[in-house]
C-alpha positions as CSV (number, residue, x, y, z in Angstrom):
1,X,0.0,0.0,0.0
2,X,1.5,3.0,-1.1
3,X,0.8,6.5,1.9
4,X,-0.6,9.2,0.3
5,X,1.0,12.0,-0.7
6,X,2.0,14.7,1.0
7,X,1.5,18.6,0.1
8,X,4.3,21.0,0.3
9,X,1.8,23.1,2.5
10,X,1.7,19.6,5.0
11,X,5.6,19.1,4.5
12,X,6.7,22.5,5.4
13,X,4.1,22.1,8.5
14,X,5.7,18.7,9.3
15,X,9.3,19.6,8.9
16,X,8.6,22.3,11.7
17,X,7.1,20.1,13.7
18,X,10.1,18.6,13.9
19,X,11.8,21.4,14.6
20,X,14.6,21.2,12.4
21,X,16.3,23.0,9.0
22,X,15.8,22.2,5.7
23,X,19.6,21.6,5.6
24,X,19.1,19.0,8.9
25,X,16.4,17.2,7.3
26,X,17.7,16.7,4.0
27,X,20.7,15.2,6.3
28,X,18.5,12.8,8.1
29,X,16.8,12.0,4.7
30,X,19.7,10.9,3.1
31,X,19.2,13.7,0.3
32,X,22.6,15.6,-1.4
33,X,21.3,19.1,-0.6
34,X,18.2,20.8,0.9
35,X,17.1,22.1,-2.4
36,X,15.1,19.1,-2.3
37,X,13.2,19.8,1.1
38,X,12.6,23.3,-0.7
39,X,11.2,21.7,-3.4
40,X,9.0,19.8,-1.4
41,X,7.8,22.4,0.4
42,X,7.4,25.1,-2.9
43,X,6.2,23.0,-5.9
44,X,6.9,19.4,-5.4
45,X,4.3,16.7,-3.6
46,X,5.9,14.2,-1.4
47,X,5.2,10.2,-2.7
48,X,6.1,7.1,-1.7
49,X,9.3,6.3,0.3
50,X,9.6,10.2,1.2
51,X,6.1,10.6,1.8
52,X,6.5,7.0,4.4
53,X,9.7,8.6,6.0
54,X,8.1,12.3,6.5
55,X,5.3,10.7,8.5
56,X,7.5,8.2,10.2
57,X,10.2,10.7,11.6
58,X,7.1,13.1,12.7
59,X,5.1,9.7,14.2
60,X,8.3,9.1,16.0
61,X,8.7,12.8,17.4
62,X,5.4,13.2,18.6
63,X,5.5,9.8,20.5
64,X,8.7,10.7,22.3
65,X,7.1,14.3,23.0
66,X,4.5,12.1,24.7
67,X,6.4,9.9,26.3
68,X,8.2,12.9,27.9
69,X,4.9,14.3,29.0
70,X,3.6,11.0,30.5
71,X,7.6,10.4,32.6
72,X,6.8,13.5,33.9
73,X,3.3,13.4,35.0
74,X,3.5,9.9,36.9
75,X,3.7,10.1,40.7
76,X,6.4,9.3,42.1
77,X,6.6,6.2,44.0
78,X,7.5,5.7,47.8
């Protein structure tokens, strides 16, 4: 099953989410130069395997925000 795509309105939304540059996520990404996060975030939809990635960094950045959250709202025992 192939994720749906994602808008460069969506992208640009997601990548600061994520809180990091166009330069840092093209890093993590594995792309040669950030021109391509600009393109996805001008002009350009996101598809398959970037579209899956996108979604899968910002999954995994919202469940550690919440898992931060939840550490420090548990009682402490004793």
């Amino acid at each position: 099953m192939t994720p749906d795509p994602i808008t460069p309105e969506d992208f640009r939304a997601m990548r600061a989410e994520l809180g990091v540059s166009q330069g840092q996520l093209a890093a993590t990404m594995g792309f040669t130069s950030k021109q391509a996060v600009a393109n996805y975030e001008g002009k350009r939809h996101a598809h398959g395997p970037v579209a899956l990635a996108m979604r899968l960094l910002t999954d995994r950045h919202r469940a550690a925000q919440l898992a931060a959250i939840t550490y420090r709202h548990q009682p402490e025992s004793g």
